[in-house]
MIZA-683261 format. One record per residue (C-alpha): residue number from 0; z, y, x. Coordinates in nm, 3 decimals, decimal comma. Example, Ala and Ser with C-alpha at 12.3 -4.5 7.8 and 13.67 -1.06 7.14 Angstrom:
2
<kolgu = 0	zz = 0,780	yy = -0,450	xx = 1,230>
<kolgu = 1	zz = 0,714	yy = -0,106	xx = 1,367>
// end
This chain:
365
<kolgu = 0	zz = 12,265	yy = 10,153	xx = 10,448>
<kolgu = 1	zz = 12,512	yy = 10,365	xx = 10,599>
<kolgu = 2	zz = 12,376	yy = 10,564	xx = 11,009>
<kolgu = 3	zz = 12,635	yy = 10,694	xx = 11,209>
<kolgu = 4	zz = 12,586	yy = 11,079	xx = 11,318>
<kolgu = 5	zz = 12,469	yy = 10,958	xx = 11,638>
<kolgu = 6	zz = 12,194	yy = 10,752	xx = 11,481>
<kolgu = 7	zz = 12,071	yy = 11,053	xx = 11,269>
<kolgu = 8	zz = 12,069	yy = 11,215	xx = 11,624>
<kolgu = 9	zz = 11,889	yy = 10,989	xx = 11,781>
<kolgu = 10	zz = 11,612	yy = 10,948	xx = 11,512>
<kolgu = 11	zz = 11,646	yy = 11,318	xx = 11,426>
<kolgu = 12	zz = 11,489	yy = 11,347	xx = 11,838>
<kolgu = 13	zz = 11,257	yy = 11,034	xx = 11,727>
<kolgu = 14	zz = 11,076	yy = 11,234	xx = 11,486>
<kolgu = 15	zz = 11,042	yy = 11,506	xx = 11,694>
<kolgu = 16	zz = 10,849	yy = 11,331	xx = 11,974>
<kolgu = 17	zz = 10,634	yy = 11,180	xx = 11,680>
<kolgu = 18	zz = 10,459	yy = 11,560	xx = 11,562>
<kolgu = 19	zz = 10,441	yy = 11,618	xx = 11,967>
<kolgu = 20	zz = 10,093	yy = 11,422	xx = 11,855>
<kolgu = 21	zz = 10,016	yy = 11,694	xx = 11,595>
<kolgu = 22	zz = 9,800	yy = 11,482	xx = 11,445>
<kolgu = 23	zz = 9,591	yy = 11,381	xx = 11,713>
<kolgu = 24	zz = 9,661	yy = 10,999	xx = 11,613>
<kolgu = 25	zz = 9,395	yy = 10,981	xx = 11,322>
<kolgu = 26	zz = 9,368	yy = 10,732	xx = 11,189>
<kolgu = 27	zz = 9,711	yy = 10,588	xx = 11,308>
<kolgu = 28	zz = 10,041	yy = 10,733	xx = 11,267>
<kolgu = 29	zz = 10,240	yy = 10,985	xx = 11,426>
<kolgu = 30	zz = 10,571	yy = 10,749	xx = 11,552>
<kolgu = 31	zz = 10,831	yy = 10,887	xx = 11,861>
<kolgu = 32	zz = 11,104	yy = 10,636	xx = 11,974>
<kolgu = 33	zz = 11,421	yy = 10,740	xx = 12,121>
<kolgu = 34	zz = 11,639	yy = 10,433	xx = 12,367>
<kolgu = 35	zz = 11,983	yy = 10,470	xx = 12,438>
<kolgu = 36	zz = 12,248	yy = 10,263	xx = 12,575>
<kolgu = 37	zz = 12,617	yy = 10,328	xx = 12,505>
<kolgu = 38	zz = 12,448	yy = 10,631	xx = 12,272>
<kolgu = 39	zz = 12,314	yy = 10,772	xx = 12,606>
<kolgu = 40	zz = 11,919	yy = 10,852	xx = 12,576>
<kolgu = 41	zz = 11,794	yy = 10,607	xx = 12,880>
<kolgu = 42	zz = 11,380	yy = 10,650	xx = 12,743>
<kolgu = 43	zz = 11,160	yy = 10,859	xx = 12,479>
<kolgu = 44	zz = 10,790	yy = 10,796	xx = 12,441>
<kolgu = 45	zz = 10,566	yy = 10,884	xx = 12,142>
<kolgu = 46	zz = 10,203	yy = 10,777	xx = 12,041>
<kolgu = 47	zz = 9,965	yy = 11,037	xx = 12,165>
<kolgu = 48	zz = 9,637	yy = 10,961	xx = 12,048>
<kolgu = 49	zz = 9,467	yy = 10,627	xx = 11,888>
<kolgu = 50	zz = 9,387	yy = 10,349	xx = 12,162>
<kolgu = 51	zz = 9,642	yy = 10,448	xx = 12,327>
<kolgu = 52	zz = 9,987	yy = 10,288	xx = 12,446>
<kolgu = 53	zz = 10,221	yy = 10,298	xx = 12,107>
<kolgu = 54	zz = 10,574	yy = 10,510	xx = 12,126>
<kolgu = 55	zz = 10,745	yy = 10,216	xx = 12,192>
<kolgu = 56	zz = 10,598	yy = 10,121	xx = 12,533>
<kolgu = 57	zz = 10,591	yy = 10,457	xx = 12,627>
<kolgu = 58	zz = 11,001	yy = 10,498	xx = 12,559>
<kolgu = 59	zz = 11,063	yy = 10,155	xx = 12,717>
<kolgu = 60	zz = 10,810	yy = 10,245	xx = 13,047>
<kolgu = 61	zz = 11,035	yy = 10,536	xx = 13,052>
<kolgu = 62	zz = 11,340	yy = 10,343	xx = 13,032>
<kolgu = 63	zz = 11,257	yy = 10,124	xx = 13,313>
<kolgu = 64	zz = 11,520	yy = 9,818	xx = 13,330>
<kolgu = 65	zz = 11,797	yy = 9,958	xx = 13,169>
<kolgu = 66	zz = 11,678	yy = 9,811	xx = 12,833>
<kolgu = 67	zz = 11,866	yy = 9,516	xx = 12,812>
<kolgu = 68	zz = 12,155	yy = 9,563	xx = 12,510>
<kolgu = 69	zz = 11,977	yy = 9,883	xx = 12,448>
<kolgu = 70	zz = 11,904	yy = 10,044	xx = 12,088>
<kolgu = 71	zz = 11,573	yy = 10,154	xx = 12,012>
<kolgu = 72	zz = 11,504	yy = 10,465	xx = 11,771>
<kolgu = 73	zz = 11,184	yy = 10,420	xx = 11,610>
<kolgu = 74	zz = 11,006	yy = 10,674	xx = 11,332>
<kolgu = 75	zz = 10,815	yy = 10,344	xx = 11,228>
<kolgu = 76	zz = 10,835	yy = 10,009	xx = 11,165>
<kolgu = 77	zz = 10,723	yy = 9,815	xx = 11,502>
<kolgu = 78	zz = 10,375	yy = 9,662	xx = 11,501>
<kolgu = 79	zz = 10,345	yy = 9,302	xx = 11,523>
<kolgu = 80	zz = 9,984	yy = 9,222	xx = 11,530>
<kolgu = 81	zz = 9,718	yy = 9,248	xx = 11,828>
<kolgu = 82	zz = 9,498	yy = 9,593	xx = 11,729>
<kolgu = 83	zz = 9,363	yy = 9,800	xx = 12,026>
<kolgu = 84	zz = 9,718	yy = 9,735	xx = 12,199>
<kolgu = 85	zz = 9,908	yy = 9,429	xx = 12,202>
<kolgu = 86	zz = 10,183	yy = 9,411	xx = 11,952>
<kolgu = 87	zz = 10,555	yy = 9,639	xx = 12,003>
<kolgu = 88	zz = 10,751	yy = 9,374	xx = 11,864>
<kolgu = 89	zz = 10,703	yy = 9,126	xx = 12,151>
<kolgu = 90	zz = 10,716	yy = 9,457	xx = 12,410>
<kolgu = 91	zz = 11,085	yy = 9,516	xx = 12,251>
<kolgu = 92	zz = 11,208	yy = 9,141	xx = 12,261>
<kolgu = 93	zz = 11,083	yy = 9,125	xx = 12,615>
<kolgu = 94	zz = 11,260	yy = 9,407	xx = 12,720>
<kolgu = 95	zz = 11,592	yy = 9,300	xx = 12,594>
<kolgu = 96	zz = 11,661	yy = 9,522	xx = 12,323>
<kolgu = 97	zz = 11,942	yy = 9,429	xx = 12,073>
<kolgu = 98	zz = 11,943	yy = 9,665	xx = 11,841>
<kolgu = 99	zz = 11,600	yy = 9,833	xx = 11,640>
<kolgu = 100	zz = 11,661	yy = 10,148	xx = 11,403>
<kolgu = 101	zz = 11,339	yy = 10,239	xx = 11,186>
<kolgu = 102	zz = 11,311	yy = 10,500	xx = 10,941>
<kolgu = 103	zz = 11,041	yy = 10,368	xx = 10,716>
<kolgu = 104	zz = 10,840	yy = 10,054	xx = 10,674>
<kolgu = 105	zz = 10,493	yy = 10,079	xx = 10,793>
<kolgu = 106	zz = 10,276	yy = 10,055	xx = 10,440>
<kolgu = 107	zz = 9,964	yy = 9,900	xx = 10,659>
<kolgu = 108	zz = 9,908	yy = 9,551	xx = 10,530>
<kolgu = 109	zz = 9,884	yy = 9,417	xx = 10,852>
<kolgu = 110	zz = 10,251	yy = 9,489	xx = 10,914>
<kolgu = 111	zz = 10,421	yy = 9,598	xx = 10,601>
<kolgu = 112	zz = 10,748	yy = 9,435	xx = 10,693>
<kolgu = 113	zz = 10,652	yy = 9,178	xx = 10,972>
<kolgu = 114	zz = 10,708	yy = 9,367	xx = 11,243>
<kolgu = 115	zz = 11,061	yy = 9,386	xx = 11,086>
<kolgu = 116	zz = 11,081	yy = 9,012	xx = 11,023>
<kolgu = 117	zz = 11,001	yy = 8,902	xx = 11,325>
<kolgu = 118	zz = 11,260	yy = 9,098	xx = 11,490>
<kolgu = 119	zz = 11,511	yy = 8,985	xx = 11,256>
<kolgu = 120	zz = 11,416	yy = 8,633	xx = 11,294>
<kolgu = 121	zz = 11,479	yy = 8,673	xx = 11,716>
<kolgu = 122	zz = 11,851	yy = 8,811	xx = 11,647>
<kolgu = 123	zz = 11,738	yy = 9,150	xx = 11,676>
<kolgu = 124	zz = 12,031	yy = 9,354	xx = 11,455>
<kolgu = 125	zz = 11,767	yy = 9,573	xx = 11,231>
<kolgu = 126	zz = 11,839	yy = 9,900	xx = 11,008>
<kolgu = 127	zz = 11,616	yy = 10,064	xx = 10,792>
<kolgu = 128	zz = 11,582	yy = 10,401	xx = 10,633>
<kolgu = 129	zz = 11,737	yy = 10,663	xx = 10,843>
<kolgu = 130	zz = 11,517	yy = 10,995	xx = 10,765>
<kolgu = 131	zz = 11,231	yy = 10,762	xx = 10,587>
<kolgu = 132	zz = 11,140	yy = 11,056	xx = 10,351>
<kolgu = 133	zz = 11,099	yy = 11,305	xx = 10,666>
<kolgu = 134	zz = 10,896	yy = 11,051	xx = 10,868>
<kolgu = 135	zz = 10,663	yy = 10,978	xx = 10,514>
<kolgu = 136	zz = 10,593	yy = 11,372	xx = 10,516>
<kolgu = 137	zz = 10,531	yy = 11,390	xx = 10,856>
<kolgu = 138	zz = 10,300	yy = 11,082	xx = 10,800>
<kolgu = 139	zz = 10,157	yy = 11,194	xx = 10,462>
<kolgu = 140	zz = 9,761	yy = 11,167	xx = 10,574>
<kolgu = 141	zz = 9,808	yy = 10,795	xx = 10,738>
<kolgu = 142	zz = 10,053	yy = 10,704	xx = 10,423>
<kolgu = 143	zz = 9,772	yy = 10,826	xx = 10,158>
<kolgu = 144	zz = 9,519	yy = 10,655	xx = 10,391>
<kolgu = 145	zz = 9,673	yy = 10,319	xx = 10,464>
<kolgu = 146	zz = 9,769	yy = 10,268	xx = 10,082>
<kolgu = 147	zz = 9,498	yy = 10,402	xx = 9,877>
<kolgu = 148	zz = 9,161	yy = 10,358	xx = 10,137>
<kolgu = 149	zz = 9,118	yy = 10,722	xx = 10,046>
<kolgu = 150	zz = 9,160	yy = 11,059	xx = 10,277>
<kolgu = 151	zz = 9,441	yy = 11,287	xx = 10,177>
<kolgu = 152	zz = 9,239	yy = 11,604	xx = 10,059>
<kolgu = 153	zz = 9,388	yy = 11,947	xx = 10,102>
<kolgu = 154	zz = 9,268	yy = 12,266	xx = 9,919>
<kolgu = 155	zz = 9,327	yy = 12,595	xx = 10,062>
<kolgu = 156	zz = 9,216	yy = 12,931	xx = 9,887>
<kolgu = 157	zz = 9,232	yy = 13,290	xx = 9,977>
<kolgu = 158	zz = 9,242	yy = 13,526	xx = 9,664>
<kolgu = 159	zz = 9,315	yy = 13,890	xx = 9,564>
<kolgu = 160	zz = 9,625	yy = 13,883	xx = 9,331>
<kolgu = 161	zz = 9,446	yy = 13,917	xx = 9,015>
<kolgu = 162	zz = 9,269	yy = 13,581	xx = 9,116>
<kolgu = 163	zz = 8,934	yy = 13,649	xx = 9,302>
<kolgu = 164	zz = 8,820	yy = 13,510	xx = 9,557>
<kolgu = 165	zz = 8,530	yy = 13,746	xx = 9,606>
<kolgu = 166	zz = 8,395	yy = 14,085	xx = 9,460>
<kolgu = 167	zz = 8,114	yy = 14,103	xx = 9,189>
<kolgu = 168	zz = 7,891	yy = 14,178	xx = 9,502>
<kolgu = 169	zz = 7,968	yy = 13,810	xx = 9,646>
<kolgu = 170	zz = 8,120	yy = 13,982	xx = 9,950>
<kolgu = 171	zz = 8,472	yy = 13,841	xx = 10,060>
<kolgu = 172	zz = 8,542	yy = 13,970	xx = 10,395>
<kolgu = 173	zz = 8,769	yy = 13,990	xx = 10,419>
<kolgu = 174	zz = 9,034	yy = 13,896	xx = 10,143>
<kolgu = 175	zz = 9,354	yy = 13,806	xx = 10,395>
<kolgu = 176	zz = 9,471	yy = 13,941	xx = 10,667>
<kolgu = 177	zz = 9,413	yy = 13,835	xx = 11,048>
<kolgu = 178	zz = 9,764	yy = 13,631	xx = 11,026>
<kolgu = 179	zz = 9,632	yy = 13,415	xx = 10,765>
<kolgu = 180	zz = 9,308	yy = 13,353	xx = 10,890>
<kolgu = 181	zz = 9,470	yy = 13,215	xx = 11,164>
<kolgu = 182	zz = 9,695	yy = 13,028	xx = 10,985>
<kolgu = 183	zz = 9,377	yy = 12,877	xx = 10,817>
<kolgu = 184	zz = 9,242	yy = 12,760	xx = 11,163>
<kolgu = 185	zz = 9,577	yy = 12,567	xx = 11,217>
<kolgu = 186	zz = 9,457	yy = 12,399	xx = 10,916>
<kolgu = 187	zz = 9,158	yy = 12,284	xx = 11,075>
<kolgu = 188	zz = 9,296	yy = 12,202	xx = 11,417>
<kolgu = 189	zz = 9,548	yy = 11,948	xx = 11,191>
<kolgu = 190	zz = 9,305	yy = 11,731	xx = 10,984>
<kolgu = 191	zz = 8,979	yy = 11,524	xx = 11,077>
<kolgu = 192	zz = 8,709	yy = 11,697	xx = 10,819>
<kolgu = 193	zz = 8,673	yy = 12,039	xx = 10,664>
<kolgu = 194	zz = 8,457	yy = 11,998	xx = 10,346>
<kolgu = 195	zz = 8,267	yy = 12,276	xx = 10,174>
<kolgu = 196	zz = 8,003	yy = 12,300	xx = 9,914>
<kolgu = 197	zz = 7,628	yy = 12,405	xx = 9,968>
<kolgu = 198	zz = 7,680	yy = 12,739	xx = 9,829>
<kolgu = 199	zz = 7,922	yy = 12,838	xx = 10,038>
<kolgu = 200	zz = 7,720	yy = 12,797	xx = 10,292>
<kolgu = 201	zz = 7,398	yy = 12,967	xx = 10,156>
<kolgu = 202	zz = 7,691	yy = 13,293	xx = 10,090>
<kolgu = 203	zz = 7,874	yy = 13,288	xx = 10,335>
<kolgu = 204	zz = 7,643	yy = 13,132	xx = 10,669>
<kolgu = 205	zz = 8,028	yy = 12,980	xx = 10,778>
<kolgu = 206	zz = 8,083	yy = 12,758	xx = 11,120>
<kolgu = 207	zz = 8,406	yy = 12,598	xx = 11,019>
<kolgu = 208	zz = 8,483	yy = 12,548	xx = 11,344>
<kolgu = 209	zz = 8,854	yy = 12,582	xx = 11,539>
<kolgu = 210	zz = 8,930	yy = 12,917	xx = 11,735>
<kolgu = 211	zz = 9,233	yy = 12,788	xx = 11,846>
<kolgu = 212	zz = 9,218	yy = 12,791	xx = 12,211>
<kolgu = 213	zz = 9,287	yy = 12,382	xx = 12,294>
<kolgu = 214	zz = 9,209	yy = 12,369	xx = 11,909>
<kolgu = 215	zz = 8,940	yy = 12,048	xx = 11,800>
<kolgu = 216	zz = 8,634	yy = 12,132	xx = 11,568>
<kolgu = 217	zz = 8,688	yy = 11,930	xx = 11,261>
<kolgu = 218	zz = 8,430	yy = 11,713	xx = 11,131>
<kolgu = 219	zz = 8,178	yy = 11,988	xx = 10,896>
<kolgu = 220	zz = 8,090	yy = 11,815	xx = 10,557>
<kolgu = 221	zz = 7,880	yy = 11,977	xx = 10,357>
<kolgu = 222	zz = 7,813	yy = 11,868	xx = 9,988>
<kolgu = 223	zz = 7,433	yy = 11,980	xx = 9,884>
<kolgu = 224	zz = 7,282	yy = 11,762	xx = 9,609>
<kolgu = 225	zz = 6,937	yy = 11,883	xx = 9,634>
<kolgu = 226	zz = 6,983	yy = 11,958	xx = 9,998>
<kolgu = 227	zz = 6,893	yy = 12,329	xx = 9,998>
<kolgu = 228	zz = 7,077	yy = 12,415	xx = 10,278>
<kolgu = 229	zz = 6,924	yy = 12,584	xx = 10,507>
<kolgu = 230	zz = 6,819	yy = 12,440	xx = 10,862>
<kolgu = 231	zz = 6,901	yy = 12,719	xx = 11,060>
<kolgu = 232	zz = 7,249	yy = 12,711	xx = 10,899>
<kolgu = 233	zz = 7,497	yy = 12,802	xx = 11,153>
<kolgu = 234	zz = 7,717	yy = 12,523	xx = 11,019>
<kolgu = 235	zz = 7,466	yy = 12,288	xx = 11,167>
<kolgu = 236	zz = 7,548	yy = 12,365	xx = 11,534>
<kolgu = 237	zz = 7,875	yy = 12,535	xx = 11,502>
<kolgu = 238	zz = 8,025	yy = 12,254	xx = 11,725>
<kolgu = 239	zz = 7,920	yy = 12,042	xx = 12,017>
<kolgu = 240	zz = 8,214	yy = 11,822	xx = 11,978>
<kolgu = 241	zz = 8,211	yy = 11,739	xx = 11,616>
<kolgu = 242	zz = 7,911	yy = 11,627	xx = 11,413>
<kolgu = 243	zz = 7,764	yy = 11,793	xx = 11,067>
<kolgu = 244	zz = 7,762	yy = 11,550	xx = 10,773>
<kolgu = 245	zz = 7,516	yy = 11,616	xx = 10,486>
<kolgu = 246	zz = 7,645	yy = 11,487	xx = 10,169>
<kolgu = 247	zz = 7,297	yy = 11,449	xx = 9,896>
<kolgu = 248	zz = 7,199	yy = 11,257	xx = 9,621>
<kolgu = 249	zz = 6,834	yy = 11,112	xx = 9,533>
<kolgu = 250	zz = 6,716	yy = 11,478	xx = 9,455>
<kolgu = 251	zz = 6,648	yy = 11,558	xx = 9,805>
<kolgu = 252	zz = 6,281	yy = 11,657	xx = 9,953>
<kolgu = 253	zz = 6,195	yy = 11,350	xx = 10,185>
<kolgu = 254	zz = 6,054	yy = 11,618	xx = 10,461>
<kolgu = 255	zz = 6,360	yy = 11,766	xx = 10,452>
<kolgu = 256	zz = 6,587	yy = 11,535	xx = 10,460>
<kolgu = 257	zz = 6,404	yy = 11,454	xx = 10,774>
<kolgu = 258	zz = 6,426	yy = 11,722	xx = 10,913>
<kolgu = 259	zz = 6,793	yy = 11,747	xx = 10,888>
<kolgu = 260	zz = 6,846	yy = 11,413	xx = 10,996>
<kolgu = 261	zz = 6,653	yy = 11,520	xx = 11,349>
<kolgu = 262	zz = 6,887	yy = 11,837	xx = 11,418>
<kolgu = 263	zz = 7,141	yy = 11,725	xx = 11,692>
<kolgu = 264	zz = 7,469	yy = 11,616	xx = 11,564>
<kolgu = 265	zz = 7,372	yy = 11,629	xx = 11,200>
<kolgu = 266	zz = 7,392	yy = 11,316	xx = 10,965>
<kolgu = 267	zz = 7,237	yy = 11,308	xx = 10,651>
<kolgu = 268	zz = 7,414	yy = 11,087	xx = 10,427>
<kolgu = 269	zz = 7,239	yy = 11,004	xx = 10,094>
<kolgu = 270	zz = 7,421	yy = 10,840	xx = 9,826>
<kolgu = 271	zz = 7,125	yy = 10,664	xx = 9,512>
<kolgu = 272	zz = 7,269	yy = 10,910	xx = 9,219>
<kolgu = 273	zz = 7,054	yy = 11,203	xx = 9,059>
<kolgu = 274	zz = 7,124	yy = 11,543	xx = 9,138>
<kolgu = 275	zz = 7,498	yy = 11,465	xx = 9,225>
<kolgu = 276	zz = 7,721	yy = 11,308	xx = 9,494>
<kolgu = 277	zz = 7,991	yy = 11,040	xx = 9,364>
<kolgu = 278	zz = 8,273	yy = 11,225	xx = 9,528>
<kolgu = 279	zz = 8,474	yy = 10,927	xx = 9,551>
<kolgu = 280	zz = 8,249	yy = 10,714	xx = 9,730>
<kolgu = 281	zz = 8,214	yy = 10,912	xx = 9,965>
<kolgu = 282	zz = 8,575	yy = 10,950	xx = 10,058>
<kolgu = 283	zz = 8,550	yy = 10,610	xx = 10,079>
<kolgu = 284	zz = 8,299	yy = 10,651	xx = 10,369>
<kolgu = 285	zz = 8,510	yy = 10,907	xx = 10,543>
<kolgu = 286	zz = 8,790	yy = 10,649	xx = 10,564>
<kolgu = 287	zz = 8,483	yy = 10,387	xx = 10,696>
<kolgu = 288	zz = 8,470	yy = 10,642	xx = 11,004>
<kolgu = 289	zz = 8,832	yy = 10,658	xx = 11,069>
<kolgu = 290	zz = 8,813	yy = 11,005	xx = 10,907>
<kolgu = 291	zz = 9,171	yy = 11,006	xx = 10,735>
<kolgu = 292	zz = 9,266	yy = 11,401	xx = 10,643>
<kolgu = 293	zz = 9,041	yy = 11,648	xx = 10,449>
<kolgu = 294	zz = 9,057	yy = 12,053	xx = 10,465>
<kolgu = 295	zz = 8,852	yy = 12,141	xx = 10,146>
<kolgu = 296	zz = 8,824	yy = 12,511	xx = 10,240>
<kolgu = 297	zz = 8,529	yy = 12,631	xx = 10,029>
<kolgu = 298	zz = 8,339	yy = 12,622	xx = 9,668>
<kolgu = 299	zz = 8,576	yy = 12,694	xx = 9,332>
<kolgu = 300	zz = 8,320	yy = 12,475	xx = 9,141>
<kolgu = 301	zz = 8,360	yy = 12,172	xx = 9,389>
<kolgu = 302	zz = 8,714	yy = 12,203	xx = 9,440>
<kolgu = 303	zz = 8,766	yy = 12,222	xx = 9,045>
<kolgu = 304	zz = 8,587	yy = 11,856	xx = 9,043>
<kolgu = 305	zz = 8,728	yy = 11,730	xx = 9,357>
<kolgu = 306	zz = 9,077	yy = 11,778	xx = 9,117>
<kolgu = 307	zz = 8,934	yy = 11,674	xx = 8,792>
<kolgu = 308	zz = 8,854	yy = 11,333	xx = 8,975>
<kolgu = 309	zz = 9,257	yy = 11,357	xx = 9,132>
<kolgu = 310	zz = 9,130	yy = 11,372	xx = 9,531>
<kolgu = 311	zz = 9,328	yy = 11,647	xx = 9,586>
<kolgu = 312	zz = 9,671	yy = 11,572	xx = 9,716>
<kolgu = 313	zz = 9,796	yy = 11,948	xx = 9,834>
<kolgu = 314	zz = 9,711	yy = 12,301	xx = 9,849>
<kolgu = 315	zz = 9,754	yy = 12,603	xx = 10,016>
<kolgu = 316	zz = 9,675	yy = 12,916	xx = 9,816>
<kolgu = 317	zz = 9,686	yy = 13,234	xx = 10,005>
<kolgu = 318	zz = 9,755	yy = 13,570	xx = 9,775>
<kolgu = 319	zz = 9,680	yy = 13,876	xx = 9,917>
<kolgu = 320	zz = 9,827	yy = 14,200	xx = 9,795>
<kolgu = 321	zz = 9,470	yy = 14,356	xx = 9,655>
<kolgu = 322	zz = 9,370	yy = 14,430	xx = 9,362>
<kolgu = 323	zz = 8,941	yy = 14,477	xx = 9,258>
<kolgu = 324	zz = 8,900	yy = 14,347	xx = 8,872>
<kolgu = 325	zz = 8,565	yy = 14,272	xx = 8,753>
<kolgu = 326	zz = 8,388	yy = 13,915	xx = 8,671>
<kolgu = 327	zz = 8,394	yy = 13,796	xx = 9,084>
<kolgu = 328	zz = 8,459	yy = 13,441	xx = 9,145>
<kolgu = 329	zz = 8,775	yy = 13,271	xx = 9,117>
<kolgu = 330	zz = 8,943	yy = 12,967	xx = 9,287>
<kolgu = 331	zz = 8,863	yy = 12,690	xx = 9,067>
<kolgu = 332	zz = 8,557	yy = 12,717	xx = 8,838>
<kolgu = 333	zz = 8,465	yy = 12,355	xx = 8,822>
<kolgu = 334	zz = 8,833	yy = 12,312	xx = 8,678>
<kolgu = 335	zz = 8,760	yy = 12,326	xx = 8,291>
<kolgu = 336	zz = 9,136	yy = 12,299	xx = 8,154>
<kolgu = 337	zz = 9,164	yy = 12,370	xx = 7,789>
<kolgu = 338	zz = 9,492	yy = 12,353	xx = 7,687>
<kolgu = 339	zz = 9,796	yy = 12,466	xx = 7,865>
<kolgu = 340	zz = 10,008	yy = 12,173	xx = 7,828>
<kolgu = 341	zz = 9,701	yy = 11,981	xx = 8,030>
<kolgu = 342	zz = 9,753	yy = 12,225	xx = 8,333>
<kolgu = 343	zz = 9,785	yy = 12,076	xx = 8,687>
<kolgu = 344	zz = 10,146	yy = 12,080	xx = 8,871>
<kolgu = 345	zz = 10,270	yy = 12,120	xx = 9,199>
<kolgu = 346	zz = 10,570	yy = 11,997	xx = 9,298>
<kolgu = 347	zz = 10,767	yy = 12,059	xx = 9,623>
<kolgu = 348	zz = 10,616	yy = 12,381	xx = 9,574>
<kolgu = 349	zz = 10,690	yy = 12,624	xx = 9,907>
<kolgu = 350	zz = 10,666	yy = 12,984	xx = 9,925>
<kolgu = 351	zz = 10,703	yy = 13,236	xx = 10,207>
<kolgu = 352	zz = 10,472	yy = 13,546	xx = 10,346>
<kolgu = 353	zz = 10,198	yy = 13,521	xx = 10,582>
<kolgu = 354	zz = 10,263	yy = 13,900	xx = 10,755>
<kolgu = 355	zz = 10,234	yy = 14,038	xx = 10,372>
<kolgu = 356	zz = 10,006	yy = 13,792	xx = 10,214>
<kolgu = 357	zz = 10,184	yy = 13,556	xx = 9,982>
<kolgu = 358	zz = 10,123	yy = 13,124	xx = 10,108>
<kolgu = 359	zz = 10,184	yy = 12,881	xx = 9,823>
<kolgu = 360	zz = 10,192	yy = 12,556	xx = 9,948>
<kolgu = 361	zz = 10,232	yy = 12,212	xx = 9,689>
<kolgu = 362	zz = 10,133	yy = 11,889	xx = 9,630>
<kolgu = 363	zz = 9,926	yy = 11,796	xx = 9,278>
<kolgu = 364	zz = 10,162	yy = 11,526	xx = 9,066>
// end
């Protein structure tokens, strides 16, 4: 379908308004809408959180009643079913709009091309496709979400350049510099639920909270089969805004499993397998709590099965310029790949430098 340079305009300013939300939206999408008249912007509006008024009645309260024989811009197909907010598609008709430009199709089932049909169907002129693959990226968590009923799982590493992620010693403080740590709590501001494995906690006594100041703590999940983890665990009360989830199996002492399960904001959630949590049921459960993105920041032997099992959809590997040898840990120990020609690629593979410290960025095929 061929967009006129003012439509790529227009939508260009749609997307735009849509990562305004930086990811705030969870578990809905990020969508801006632009409305012009005679190519003139008359009303913009995105979606800023979830329960809130969608980017289309936002743009057209902003508007006013100048809407008639207007265009509307929109990131994302129109909703057409009653949710937590009435449906868009009747909000568009009523205002008199004659003209709807979407980049993508929204892949929930509950829309999925409705939204679209229905404004077709009321002599609404309807394009699709302007900047789709831009608006998919920008929507990558609620696309993986929507389509699959799994998160989308990121996996970010810090490492010396010959591939450690700690000294002999166990001590990693710290391997990158201050830039990339606070790169790293970016990271956490943007997704629902940073995920790390029992022994990183035991090492490292973490919080895996946000120090961005307006930041918001992710959700802690901590994987413990045997549920070792200590209850004076720093993790445990790190946030007052976020809870603590407690991944275990079958294997874990009664008393203290109890006793977790009494700590403030803690859950304990035990899954009937020996020794070891089913990884993908409990992404499943995430995705139960409207928990849609994943930062798996910590644990080379859980992140190695986390991709074995193909949860991973990205990661962010951060190379520092040091050098220390010797038989410390490395990024991914659980990953046991024995022939080359069975190695893991990234495509859309990114590179740049983090004040000196090298960021590789990619998503797993």
């Amino acid at each position: 379908m061929n967009f006129s340079e003012i439509d790529k305009i227009h939508m260009t300013r749609a997307l735009e308004l849509a990562a305004l939300a930086a990811n705030r939206t969870s578990p809905n999408p990020m969508v801006g809408c632009v409305i012009t008249h005679n190519d003139k912007v008359i009303g913009e509006g995105y979606h800023h959180q979830a329960g809130l008024p969608h980017a289309e009645i936002n743009a057209l309260y902003a508007a006013g009643d100048k809407t008639k024989g207007a265009t509307a811009y929109i990131t994302l197909e129109p909703c057409s079913h009653y949710g937590r907010t009435p449906p868009c598609t009747e909000a568009l008709l009523e205002a008199g709009i004659s003209r709807v430009v979407v980049a993508m199709t929204d892949p929930n089932p509950l829309v999925a091309g409705k939204g679209l049909q229905r404004l077709r169907k009321c002599g609404i002129q309807v394009s699709v496709g302007l900047l789709a693959a831009e608006v998919a990226r920008l929507n990558e968590v609620f696309v993986k979400s929507i389509s699959t009923g799994l998160p989308f799982v990121v996996y970010k590493s810090a490492q010396t350049l010959d591939g450690k992620t700690a000294a002999i010693t166990g001590d990693s403080r710290w391997i990158s510099n201050p830039q990339s740590r606070e790169f790293v709590h970016h990271l956490r501001n943007r997704y629902d639920v940073i995920m790390v494995g029992s022994e990183t906690v035991k090492t490292d006594n973490p919080a895996l909270n946000c120090r961005l100041i307006g930041g918001h703590d992710p959700v802690r999940l901590i994987v413990d089969g045997n549920l070792n983890i200590s209850a004076d665990a720093q993790v445990l009360s790190s946030s007052q805004s976020a809870p603590c989830i407690i991944a275990t199996s079958l294997a874990a002492p009664k008393t203290k499993l109890e006793q977790l399960n009494s700590l403030p904001g803690v859950e304990v959630w035990q899954y009937p397998t020996e020794r070891f949590v089913p990884f993908e049921l409990l992404m499943q459960d995430l995705i139960k709590r409207g928990w849609t993105g994943v930062l798996l920041e910590g644990g080379s032997k859980l992140a190695g099965i986390m991709m074995e099992a193909k949860l991973v959809d990205k990661v962010h590997f951060i190379i520092a310029p040091k050098l220390i040898g010797g038989n410390g840990p490395s990024s991914l120990s659980g990953l046991n790949i024995t022939k080359m020609s069975e190695a893991l690629l990234l495509s859309n593979v990114q590179v740049d430098l983090i004040a000196g410290d090298i960021h590789i960025s990619g998503y797993l095929k």
